[in-house]
N, C-alpha and C positions, 0 to 999 in steps of 0.2 A: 600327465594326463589331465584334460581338463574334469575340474570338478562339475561335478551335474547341481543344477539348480534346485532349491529345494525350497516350498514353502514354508515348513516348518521351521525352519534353521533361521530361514528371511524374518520371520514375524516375530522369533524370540530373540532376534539381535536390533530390534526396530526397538521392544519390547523394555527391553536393556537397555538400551541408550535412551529412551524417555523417562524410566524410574531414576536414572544419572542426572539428567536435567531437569528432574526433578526435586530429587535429594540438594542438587548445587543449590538450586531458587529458595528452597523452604529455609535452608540456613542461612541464607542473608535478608529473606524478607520475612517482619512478623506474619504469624499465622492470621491478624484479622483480615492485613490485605491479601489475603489469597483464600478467602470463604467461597469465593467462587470455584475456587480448584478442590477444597478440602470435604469430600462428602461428610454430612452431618453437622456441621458449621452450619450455624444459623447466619439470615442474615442482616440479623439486627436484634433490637431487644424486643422482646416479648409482652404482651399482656399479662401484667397478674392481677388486676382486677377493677372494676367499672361500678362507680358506685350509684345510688339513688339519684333518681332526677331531683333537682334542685332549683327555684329558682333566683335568677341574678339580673341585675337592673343592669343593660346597657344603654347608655346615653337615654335615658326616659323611655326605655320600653324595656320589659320584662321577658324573659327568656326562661324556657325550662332546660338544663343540660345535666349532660353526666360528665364525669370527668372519668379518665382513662388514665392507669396510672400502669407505667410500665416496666421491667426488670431492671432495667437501667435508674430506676429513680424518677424518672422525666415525669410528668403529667399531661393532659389533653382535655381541653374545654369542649365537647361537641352539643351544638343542637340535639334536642330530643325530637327528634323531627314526627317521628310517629305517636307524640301526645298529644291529644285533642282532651280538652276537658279543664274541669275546675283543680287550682291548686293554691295555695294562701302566702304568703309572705307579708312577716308581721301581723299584725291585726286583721289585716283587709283577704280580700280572695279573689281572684282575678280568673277569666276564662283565655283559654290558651287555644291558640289553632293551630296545628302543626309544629309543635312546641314555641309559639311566638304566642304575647299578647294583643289579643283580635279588641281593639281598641272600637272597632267601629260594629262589634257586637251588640243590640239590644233587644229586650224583648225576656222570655220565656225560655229555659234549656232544661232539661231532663237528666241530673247525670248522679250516677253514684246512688241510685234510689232517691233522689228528691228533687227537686222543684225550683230549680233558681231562679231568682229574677236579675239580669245584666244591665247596667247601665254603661256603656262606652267599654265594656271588656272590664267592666267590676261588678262583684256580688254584692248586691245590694238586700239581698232578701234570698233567706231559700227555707222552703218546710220537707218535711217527710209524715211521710202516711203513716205513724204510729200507730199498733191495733188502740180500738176504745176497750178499755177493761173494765168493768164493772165494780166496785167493794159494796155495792148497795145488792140487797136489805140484809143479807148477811153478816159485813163488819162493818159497823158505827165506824167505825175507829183503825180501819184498815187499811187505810189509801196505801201507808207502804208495800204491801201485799200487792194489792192490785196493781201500785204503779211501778211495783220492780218484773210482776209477772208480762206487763205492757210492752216494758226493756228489752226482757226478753224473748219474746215473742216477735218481736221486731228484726232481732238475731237468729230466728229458727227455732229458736226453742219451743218445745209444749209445755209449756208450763200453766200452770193453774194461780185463779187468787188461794185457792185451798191447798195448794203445793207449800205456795211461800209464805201462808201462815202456819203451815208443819216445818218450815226452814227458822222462821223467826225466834228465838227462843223469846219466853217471856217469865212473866212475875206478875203476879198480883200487887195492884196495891193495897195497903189493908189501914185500918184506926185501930191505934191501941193506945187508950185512957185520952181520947179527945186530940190525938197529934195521928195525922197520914206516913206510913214508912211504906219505903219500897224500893224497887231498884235500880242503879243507874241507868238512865237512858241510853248511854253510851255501851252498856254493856245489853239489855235485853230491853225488850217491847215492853213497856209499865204497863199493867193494866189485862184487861181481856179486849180483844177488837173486835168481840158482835157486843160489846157496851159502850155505853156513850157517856160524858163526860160524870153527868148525874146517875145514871145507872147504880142498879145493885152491885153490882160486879163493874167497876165504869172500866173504858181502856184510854191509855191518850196516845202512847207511842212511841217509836224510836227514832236513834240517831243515825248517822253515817256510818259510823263503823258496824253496827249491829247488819244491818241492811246490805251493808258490804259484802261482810262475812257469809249473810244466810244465800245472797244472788252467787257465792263463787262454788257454795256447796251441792245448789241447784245446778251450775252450769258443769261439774267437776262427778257429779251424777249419770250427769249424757257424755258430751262427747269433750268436753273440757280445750274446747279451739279458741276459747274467748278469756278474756279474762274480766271481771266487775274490779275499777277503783275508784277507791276513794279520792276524789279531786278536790276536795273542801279547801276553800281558801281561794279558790278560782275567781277571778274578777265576771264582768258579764261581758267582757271585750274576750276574754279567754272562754266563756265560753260561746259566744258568737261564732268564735271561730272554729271551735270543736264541730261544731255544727256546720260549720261553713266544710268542714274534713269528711264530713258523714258521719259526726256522730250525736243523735238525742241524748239529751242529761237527764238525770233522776234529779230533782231540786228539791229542795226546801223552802217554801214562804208560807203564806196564812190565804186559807178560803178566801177564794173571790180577793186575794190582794187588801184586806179591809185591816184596817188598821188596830192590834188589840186591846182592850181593856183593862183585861184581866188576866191573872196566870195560872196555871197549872204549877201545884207545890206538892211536894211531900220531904222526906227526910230520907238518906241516904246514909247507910253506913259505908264508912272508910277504912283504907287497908289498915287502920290503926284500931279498928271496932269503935270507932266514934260515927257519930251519928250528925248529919249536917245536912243545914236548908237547901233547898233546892227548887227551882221555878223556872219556867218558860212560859213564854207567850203563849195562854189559851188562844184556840183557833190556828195553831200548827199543821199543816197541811203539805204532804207532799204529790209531787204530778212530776207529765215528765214533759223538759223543754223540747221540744219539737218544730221549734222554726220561729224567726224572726224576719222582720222590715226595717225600714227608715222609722218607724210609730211604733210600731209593737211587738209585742213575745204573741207566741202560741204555744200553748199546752194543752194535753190531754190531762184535764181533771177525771181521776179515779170516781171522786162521788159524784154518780151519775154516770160515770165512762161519757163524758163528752171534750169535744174542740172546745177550746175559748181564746179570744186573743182578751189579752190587756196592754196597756199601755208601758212603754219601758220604762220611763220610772218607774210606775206605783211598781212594776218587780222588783226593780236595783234596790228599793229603798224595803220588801221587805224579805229579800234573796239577805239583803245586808241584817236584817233583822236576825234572821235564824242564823247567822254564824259563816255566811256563805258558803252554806252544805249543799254535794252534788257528787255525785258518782257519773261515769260513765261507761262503756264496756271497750277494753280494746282485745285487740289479741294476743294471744297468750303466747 
C-alpha cells in the first residue's frame, strides 16, 4: 500500500539531515569561521573602553581624539568630532572646532566660564569673573579669608570671609622678655586678622598648607564635589595653563607687587622644643589669579575686594618671592 504523505514526518526528516550537515561542517571548520551560522558568536571584538579626548599634533595641526581600545587588544584613533572648545597641550591652549584646530579662529570666545582671547586658533589671554570679596574693615590681616572664600564662591560655594576665619586656625603672637614667639605659619594663621602689623593684638598670616586644610574643611562641610590643593612649586607657565583649563589660583606675592623692605619675625618652637628665627617678607599678600594676557596677570585683590592687572614679571618675580605658593580647586 502506498504510504500517505505526511508533513510532519517531511519536516523532521528535512530537519535531520540538516542538524547531519551540520554536525559534518562544525568538525572540519573552526568555530570562528562559521560565527555566521553559530547563534551567540560574536562577530568580532568588542569594546572595552574609550578613553579621554586627547590632544595629538598631526602634520602641524592639532587634533582632539579618543582612542577605542578593543577585547582583542587592537586600539583605534578617532576624531572627537563633537568637541567644540578650548583644550591645552603643553604650555599653550589652543581652540578646537569640531575636534580640529580652527587655526583661522580670532577674536573673543566664551567658554568653560571665562573669556578667551584667540589668536590664529591659540589662547593668548583668558579671565574669569571671580566674585570681589571684601577683608576690609574687619580683618587687617585677612586677605586669606577673603581670597579663599572668593575661590570658593566661584565654585558654588556660600561661604563667608567670616566662615574661613572660623576654618583658619590661629595663634597669637606674643613678647616674652623683649624676643616675639609664636607659631608656625605653615601650621596656623600667626597673629589675630582684624589686627594689623603694629596693632595691640597685630596679625600677619598663613601659608599654603594651613589655607589648604581650612578651604577642604569648608568644602567637605557642604557638599564635598571639590577638592582645594596645594599646588606650590607651580611655575607661572603651570599656572597659565591651569587657567587656561578653568581653573583661578589662590597665590602668594606682596600688596600691589611692591618690592619688600622689611620682614615679619618671630621665634618658633620646634618638634625638639627649640626655639628658632623665623621671618617673611613684611607686605605678604594673598589674591586670587584670575586671568592673564601677552602683558599681564589679573587678580582680585581681597583688600578692597577689587580687579587689578599688573604686569607679568613684577608677579614671577614676587610669585617667586613667596615660595611659589598657590592652591587651586579640582574635583574630588
Amino acid at each position: 500500500m502506498k504510504e500517505k504523505f505526511s508533513m510532519k514526518k517531511y519536516t523532521s526528516r528535512v530537519a535531520a539531515v540538516l542538524l547531519a550537515i551540520l554536525m559534518v561542517v562544525s568538525a572540519a571548520v573552526p568555530t570562528f569561521a562559521l560565527g555566521f551560522l553559530m547563534p551567540g558568536e560574536e562577530d568580532g571584538p568588542t569594546v572595552t573602553s574609550v578613553s579621554e579626548p586627547k590632544v595629538v599634533d598631526e602634520n602641524g595641526t592639532k587634533k582632539v581624539v579618543k582612542t577605542t581600545t578593543y577585547s582583542d587588544g587592537t586600539t583605534k584613533d578617532d576624531v572627537d568630532t563633537g568637541f567644540t572648545g578650548i583644550k591645552t597641550s603643553g604650555n599653550s591652549g589652543y581652540y578646537f572646532k569640531d575636534g580640529v584646530e580652527s587655526k583661522s579662529t580670532n577674536g573673543k570666545i566664551k567658554y568653560n566660564r571665562g573669556t578667551y582671547t584667540i589668536k590664529n586658533g591659540k589662547v593668548t589671554g583668558v579671565k574669569f569673573s571671580v566674585p570681589k570679596v571684601n577683608q576690609m574693615p574687619r580683618y587687617l590681616t585677612g586677605c586669606e579669608a577673603a581670597a579663599s572664600a572668593s575661590l570658593l564662591q566661584f565654585y558654588g560655594y556660600n561661604v563667608t570671609v567670616d566662615d574661613m576665619v572660623n576654618y583658619i586656625p590661629r595663634e597669637d603672637v606674643v613678647t616674652r622678655n623683649g624676643k616675639r614667639y609664636g607659631p608656625s605659619i605653615y601650621e596656623k594663621f600667626a597673629g589675630n586678622p582684624r589686627g594689623g602689623y603694629t596693632s595691640k593684638h597685630p596679625g600677619y598670616g598663613a601659608f599654603a598648607p594651613v589655607v589648604t586644610k581650612a578651604m577642604n574643611h569648608a568644602i567637605q562641610d557642604r557638599d564635598g564635589k571639590y577638592k582645594a590643593v596645594d599646588i606650590t612649586g607651580s611655575s607661572t607657565s603651570d599656572l597659565y595653563r591651569e587657567l587656561m583649563k578653568g581653573h583661578p589660583c589662590f597665590v602668594w606675592a606682596t600688596y600691589n607687587m611692591e618690592t619688600p623692605d622689611k620682614v615679619n619675625s618671630w621665634y618658633v618652637k620646634d618638634s625638639n622644643g627649640n626655639y628658632k628665627y623665623f621671618s617673611y617678607p613684611r607686605g605678604t599678600h594673598t589674591m586670587i589669579l584670575y586671568g592673564f594676557d601677552a602683558n599681564n596677570v589679573y587678580v582680585m585683590d581681597p583688600y578692597g575686594g577689587e580687579y587689578k592687572p599688573f604686569p607679568r614679571s613684577s608677579f614671577a618675580s614676587k610669585y617667586k618671592l613667596l615660595k611659589k605658593m598657590a592652591i587651586e580647586i579640582q574635583k574630588a
